[in-house]
DOMI-300333 format. One line per 3 residues: number of its first residue (from 1); their letters; for each residue x, y, z of C-alpha. Coordinates in steps of 0.001 Angstrom, whole numbers. Example, Ala and Ser with C-alpha at 12.3 -4.5 7.8 and 13.67 -1.06 7.14 Angstrom:
1> AS> 12300/-4500/7800 ~ 13670/-1060/7140
This chain:
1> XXX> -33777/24125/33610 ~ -30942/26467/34409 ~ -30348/27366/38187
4> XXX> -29016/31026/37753 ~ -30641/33279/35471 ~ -27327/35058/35118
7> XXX> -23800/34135/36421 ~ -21419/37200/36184 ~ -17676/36167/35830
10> XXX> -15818/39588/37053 ~ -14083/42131/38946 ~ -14466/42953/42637
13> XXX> -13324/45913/44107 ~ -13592/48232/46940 ~ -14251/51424/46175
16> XXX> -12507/54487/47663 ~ -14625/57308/46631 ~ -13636/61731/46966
19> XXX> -16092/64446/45893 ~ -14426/67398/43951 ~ -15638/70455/42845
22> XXX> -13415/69896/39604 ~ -10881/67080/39174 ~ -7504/67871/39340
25> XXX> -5036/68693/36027 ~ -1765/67234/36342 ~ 997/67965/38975
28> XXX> -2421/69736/40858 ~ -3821/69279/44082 ~ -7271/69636/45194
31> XXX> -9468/69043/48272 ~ -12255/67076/48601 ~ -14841/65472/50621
34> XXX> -14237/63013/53207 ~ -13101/59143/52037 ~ -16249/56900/51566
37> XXX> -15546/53197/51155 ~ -18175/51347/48760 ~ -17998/47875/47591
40> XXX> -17749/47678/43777 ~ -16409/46669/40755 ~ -17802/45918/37415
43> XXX> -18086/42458/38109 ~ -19337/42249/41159 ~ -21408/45451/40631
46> XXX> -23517/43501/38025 ~ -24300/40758/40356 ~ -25585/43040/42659
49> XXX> -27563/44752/40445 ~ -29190/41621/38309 ~ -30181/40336/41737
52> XXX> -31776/43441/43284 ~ -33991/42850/40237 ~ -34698/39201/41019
55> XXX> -32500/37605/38759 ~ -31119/34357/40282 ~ -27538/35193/40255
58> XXX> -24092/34213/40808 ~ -20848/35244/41124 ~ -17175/33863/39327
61> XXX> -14604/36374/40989 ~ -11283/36707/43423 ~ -10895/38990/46370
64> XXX> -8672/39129/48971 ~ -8363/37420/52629 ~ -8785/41363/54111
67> XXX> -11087/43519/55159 ~ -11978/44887/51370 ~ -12875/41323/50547
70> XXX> -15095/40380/53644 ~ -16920/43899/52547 ~ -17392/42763/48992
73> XXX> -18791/39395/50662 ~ -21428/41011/53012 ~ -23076/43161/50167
76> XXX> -23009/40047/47475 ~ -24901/38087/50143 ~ -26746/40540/51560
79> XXX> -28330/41309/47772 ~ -29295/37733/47090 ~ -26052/36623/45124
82> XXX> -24728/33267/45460 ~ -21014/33505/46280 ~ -20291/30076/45895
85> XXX> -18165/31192/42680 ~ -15857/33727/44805 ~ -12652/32777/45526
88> XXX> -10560/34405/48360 ~ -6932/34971/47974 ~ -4363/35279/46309
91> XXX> -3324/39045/46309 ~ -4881/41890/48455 ~ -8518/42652/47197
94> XXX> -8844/44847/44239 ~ -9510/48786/44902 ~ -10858/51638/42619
97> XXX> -10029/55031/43553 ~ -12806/57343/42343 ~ -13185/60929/42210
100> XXX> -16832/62737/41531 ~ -17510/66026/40424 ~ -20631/68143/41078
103> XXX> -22345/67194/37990 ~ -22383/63544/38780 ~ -19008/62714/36486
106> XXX> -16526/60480/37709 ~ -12677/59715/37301 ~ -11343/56380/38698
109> XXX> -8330/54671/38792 ~ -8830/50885/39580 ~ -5588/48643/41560
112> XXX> -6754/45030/40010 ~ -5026/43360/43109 ~ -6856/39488/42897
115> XXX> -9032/40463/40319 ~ -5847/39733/38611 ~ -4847/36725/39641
118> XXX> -8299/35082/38525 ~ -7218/32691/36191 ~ -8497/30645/32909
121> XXX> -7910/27506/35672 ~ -10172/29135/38389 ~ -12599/29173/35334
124> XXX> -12451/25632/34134 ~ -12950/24891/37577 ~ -16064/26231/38085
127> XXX> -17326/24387/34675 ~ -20589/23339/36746 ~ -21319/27226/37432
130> XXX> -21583/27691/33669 ~ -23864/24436/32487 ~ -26280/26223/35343
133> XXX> -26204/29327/33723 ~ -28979/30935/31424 ~ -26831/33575/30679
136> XXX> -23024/34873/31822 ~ -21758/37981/31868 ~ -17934/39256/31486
139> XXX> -15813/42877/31898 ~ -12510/43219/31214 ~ -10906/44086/34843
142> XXX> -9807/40468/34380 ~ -7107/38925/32628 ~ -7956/38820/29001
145> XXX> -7001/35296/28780 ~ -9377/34499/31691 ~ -12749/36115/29453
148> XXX> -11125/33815/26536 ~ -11656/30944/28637 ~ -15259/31794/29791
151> XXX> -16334/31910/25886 ~ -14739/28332/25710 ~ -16532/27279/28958
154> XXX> -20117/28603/27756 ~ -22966/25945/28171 ~ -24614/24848/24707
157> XXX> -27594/27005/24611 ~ -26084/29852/27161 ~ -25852/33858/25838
160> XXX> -22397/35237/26144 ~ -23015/39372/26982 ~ -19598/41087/27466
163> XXX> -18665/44948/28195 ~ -15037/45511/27270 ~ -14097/47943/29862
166> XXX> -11032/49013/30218 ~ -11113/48600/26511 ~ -8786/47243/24354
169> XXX> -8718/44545/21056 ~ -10178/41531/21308 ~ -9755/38176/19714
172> XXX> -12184/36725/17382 ~ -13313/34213/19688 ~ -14458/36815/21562
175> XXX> -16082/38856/19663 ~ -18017/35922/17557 ~ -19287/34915/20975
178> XXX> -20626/38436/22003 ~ -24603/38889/22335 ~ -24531/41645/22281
181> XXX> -21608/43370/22998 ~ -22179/46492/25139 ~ -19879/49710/24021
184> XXX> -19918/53244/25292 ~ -18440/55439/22769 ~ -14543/55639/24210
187> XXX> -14870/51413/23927 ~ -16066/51244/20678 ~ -13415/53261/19242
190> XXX> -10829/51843/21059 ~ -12351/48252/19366 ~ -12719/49531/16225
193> XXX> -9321/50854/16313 ~ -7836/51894/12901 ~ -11257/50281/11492
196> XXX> -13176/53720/12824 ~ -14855/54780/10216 ~ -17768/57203/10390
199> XXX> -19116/59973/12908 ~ -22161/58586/13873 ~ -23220/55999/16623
202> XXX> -24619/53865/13673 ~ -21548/54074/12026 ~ -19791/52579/15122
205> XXX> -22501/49835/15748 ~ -22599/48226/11649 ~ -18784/48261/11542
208> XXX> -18406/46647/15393 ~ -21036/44168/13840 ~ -19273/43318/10562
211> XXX> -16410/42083/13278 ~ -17901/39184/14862 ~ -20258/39988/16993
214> XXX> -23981/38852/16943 ~ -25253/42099/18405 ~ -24184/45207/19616
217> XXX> -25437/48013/22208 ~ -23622/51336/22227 ~ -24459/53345/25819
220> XXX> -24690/57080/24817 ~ -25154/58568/28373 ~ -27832/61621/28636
223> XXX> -29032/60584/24524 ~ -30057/56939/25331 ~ -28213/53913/23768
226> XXX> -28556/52002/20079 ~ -28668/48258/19270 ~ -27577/46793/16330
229> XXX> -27977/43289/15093 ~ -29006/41318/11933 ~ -32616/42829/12249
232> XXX> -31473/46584/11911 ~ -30398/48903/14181 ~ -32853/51078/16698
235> XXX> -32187/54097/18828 ~ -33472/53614/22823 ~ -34622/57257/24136
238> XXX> -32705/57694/27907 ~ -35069/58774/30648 ~ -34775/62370/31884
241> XXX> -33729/62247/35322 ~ -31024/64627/37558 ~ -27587/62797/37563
244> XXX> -25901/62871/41133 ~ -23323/60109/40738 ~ -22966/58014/37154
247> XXX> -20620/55500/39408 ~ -22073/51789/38529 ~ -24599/52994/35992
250> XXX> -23617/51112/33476 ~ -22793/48233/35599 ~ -26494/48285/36326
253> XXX> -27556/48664/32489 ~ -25504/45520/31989 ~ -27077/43395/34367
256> XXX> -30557/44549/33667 ~ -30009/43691/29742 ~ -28283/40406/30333
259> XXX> -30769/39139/32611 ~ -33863/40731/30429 ~ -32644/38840/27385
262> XXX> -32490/35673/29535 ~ -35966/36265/29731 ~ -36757/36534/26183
265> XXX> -36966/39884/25590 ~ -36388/41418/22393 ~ -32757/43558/22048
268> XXX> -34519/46747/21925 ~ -37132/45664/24645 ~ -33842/44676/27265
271> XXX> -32222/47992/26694 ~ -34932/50145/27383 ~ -35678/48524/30464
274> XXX> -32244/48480/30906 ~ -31994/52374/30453 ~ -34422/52364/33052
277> XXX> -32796/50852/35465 ~ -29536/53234/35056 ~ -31667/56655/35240
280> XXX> -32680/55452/38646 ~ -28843/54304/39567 ~ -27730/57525/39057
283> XXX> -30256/59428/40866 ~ -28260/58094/43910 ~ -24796/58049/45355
286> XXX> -22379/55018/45022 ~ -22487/52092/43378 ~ -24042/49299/44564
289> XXX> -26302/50906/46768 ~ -28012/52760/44053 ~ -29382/50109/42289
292> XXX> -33175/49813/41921 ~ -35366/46846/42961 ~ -37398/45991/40270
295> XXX> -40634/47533/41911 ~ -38453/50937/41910 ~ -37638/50807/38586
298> XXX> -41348/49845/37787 ~ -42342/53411/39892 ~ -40032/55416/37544
């Protein structure tokens, strides 16, 4: 019997977000809204959102002994995570610094700050967090070596489900341990590197397969997502809904799918619920205070 349906190892960030009317070009200035501080970050974004759903969740990540990192605190707890896994200290909390356009588009720049200094150590040492774990989650606003380390530290039995953002190669071990391994299209070609072959989606998804992973899930925005795995590969439909703010959305997608698949569901059956659960995210401003409860995403 595991104790956390899904333990997220991750980023945590405040984030420091602007509207634009249009994002600025280089050497340009623009004006924007007033400054609106959010907690965030990928990792501790998916925490939030798995246990807004009801997932039993936890949390593996660093912040800072400041004012960021009691924020990030209050909002974990506050949504039912169990911070037992956060560590405080180290470096000043990690920040983002997001811009948003009228359309709902966003720009960010992210200052990892003690997300960097979470190391493959802080990891071994939480080895009970992971033999309580159904399933565990992993970004990359971590130290690379650090998400090598979780794969090692995996309990026998435990799904590995990673989203490689910011993107960039990864090492076998990674990749073999991946299930599935969530892309949008920027990350897969940045993964596929000079192995990108094809114009298609599908094209991306067979060749990201024939590297090591045992499934894959490419994010295609407004036109849905795909999944790929040994059974075939299937197109998910996105819901139709107006876009105010994509920030978080596919933090959100991530946690619904990991913790869906703990469940049993099927691939195909955890992204579309998953897709659900980002339509309503970005029907909202922010981050972590867009995401659904389950009842919300059931009214969609």
């Amino acid at each position: 019997m595991y104790d956390y349906d899904l333990l997220v190892v991750g980023s945590a960030n405040a984030d420091l977000v602007i509207g634009v009317e249009r994002r600025p070009g280089a050497g340009e200035t623009v004006l924007g809204s007033d400054l609106a501080v959010h907690p965030g970050g990928k990792g501790a974004n998916q925490a939030v959102a798995a246990a807004r759903l009801g997932a039993r969740t936890a949390l593996l990540a660093r912040v800072g002994d400041d004012a960021h990192g009691r924020l990030l605190l209050d909002s974990q707890r506050e949504s039912g995570v169990d911070t037992v896994g956060v560590l405080v200290g180290g470096a000043p909390t990690g920040v983002a610094l997001i811009t948003v356009d009228p359309s709902g588009d966003n720009s960010i720049v992210v200052s990892p700050g003690a997300n960097g200094r979470l190391t493959p150590g802080d990891v071994h040492a939480a080895a009970s967090l992971f033999q309580a774990s159904r399933v565990v989650s992993a970004q990359l606003e971590i130290p690379l070596e650090t998400v090598v380390e979780v794969v090692r530290s995996l309990a026998e039995g435990s799904r590995f489900v990673l989203n490689p953002s910011p993107p960039r190669p990864l090492p076998i071990e990674v990749l073999a341990a991946c299930d599935p391994l969530i892309v949008n299209e920027h990350e897969a070609k940045v993964i596929l590197g000079d192995s990108a072959v094809g114009d298609t989606p599908e094209d991306w998804a067979r060749i990201l397969l024939a590297k090591g992973p045992r499934s894959v899930v490419v994010t295609l925005g407004a036109e849905g997502a795909l999944v790929a795995s040994a059974q075939g590969v299937a197109r998910i439909p996105a819901v139709k809904v107006d876009a105010v703010d994509t920030t978080g959305a596919g933090d959100a997608f991530t946690a619904a799918l990991a913790w869906r698949l703990g469940t049993g569901a099927s691939l195909p059956e955890a992204a579309a619920y998953a897709a659900r659960v980002g339509a309503v995210a970005v029907t909202r401003q922010g981050a972590q205070v867009s995401f659904p409860t389950a009842a919300e995403v059931d009214a969609l």
